[in-house]
N, C-alpha and C positions, 0 to 999 in steps of 0.2 A: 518615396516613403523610406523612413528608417528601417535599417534589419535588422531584426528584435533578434537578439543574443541569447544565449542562455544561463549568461550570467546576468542581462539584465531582466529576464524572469526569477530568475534565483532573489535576487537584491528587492523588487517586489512583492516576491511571496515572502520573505521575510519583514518587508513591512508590513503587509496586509493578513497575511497567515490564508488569505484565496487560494486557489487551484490552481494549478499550471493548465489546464484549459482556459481559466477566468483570467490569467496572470496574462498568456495570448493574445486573447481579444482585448483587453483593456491597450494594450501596448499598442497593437495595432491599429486600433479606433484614433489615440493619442498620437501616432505617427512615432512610435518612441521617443515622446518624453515623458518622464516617472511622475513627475508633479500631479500631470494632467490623466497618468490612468491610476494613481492612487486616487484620484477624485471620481473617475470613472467606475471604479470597482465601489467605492464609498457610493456614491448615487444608489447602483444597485445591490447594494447591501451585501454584495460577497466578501466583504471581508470581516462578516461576522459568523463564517463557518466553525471556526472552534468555538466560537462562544455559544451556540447551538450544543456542543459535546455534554453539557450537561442534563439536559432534558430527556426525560423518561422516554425509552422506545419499547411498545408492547404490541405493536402492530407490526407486520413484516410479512417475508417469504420464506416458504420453504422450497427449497430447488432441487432437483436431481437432473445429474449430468450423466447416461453413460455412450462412453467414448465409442464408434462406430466400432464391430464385431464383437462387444460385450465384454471384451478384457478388461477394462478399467472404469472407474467412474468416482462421482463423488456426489454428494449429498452436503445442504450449506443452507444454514438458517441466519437470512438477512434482516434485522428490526429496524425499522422506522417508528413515527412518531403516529400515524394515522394511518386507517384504512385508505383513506381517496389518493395519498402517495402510494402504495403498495400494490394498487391497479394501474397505476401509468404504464404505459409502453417503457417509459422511459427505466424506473426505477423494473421491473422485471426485465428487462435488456442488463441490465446493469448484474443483476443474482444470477441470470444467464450466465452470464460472463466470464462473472465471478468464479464461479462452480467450472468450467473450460478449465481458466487458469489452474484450480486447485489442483482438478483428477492431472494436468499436462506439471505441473512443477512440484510437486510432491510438500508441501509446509509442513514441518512439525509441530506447530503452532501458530495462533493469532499473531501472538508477540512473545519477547524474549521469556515473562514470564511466565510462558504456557510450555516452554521443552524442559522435560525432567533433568534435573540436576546429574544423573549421572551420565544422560549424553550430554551433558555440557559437559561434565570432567574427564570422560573419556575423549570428547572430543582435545581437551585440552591437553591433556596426556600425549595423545599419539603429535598434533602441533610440536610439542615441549623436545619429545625425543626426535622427532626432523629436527629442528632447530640445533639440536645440542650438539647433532652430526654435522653443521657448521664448524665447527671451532671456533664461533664468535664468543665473544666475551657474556655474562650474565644479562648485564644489561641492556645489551641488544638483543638476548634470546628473548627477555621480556616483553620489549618491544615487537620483535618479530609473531612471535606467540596471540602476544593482541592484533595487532591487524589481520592475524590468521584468523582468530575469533570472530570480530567484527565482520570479514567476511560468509564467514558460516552464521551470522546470524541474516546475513543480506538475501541467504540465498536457500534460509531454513523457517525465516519468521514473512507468515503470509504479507503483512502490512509493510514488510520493508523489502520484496522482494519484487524487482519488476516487471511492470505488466506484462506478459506475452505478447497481447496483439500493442505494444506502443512501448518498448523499453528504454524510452526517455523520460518514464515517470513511473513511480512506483503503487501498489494499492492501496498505498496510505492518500496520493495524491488523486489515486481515484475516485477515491471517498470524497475526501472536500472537492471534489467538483461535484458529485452527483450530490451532494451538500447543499451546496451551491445553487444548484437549479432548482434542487426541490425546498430550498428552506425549513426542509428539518433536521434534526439531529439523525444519523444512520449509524447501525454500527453492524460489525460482524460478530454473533453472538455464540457459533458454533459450527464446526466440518468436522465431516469425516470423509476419506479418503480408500477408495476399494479398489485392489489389481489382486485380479487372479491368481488361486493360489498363492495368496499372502505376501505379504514383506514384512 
């Protein structure tokens, strides 16, 4: 059998917009060839997990997580589309999870436009004056400055920051797989994040 690459899960999920768990099996099923697990993923319908992104989610969990000795913890409201998802083993493992990651990685947000704007400028700022202390030219500080950015969003925004227990894929790629299985729309609709004596 082929050795399914990670670029040629990459070049897959980019056709199909599937899961990197879905992207897996279909490759492997297919012996790695693309043809035959884009047809594979098509069969069972995962590659219509964003197109799911639209449908109303009012059903869900609410989960609290706290971290053994009581120091930290967090609390995270997962919506799905229906009650009979939101009782599976499967999809509460999943808000389980979820909720681990959050209180262990600290997200300042869902996504990029959930961090207030002046920790984004402060973040920029302090970037701006490391860089400056280069002596590079403007237009490399610029560039330097963004990839610094784009970093702190990888490793600040819950959906692009990756998984704890599997950091070959991220929470956004967790979603469309538990997408995937369950054939609803899922999203993460709210956290909060608690350590002892504040931060």
């Amino acid at each position: 059998m082929a050795e399914i690459s990670a670029q040629m899960i990459k070049e897959l999920r980019t056709r199909t917009n599937a899961g990197v768990m879905g992207c897996k099996e279909a490759l492997k099923e297919a012996s790695g060839d693309m043809e035959q697990a884009v047809d594979f993923l098509r069969k069972k319908g995962l590659a219509m997990a964003l197109k799911r992104s639209g449908r109303q989610t009012s059903e869900g969990l609410i989960y609290s997580y706290i971290h053994t000795g009581g120091k930290m913890g967090a609390l995270v409201e997962v919506n799905c589309e229906t009650d009979f998802v939101a009782r599976t083993d499967e999809f509460k493992a999943f808000v389980k999870n979820l909720a681990m990651h959050i209180a262990a990685t600290r997200p300042l947000g869902i996504r990029k436009e959930d961090i207030p704007e002046e920790v984004l400028r402060r973040e920029e700022e302090i970037y701006r004056a490391q860089a400056t202390e280069t002596g590079k030219p403007e237009k490399i500080l610029n560039k330097i400055v963004q990839g610094k950015m784009e970093k702190f969003y990888k490793e600040s925004c819950l959906l692009d920051q990756q998984y704890i227990r599997d950091p070959e894929i991220t929470i956004q790629d967790l979603i469309h797989d538990i997408v995937t299985k369950t054939g609803e729309n899922i999203s993460v609709r709210r956290f909060v994040r608690y350590q002892l004596g504040g931060e």
